[in-house]
Structure formats: C-alpha cells, structure tokens
C-alpha positions in Angstrom: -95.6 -99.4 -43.1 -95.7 -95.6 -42.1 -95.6 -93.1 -44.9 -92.8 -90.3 -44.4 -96.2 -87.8 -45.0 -97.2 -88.6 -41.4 -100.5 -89.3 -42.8 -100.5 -92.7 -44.9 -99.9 -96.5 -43.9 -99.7 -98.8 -46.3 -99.4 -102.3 -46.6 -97.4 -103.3 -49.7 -96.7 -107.4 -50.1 -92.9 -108.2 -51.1 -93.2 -111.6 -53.1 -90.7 -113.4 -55.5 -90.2 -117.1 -57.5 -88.2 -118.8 -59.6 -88.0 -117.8 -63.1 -85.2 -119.6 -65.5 -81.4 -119.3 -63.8 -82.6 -115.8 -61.9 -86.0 -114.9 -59.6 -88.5 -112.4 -60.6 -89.2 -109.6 -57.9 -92.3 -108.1 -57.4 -93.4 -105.3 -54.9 -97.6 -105.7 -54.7 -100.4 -103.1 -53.6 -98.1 -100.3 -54.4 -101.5 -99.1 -57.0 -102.8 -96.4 -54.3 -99.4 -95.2 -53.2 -98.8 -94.3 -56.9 -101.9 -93.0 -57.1 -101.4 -90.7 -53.8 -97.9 -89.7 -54.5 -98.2 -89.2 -58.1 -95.3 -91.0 -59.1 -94.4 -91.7 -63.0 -91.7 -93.5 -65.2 -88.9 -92.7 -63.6 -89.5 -91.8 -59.9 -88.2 -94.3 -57.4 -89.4 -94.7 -53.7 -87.3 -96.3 -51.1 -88.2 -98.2 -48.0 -86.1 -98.1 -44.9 -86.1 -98.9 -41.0 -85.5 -96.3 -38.4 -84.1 -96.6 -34.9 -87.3 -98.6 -33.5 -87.0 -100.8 -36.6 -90.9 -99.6 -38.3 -90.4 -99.4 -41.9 -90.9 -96.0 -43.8 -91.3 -95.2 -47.4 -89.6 -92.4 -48.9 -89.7 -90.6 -52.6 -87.4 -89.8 -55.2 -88.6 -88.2 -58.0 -86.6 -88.1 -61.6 -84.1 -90.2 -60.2 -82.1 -91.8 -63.1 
C-alpha cells in the first residue's frame, strides 16, 4: 500500500485466529514503517481507500 509521503510502499500482512470466546488481531511487517515514521506509544496510523480503491496509510501522532 502507498504511503501518504509519496515516497514509501509497504506491504503490511493483516492476519487473525481464534483465541478463547474473541479473536486476536494482528497487523504484521509494520517494524520498518515504525521505524521510518518514528512512531511511539501512543501514535496511531490509519489505513484507508481512495476513489480508485489503492489503500493509503496515514499518521496520527499523540492520539489518545
């Protein structure tokens, strides 16, 4: 997916089982973005489709 920088793509792997009565979530290969973006404890990024359905990612940072 395209990164809202214009520069990056990434490739991130959305994968989930069963865990008790609920699932458990898990967004995968997310180590570099971190890395690039400089995210910490309590940043969020959001991932979204635009009018030619590609997927971007955008940032929040200190989001609560």
């Amino acid at each position: 997916m395209d990164d809202m920088d214009g520069i990056h793509v990434w490739s991130f792997r959305y994968r989930y089982w069963p865990n008790n009565s609920s699932r458990m979530y898990v967004l995968e290969n997310t180590g570099d973005f971190v890395q690039t973006h400089e995210l910490r404890q309590g940043d969020y990024f959001a991932l979204h489709y635009n009018d030619q359905k590609q997927i971007y990612v955008s940032l929040l940072f200190g989001v609560a």
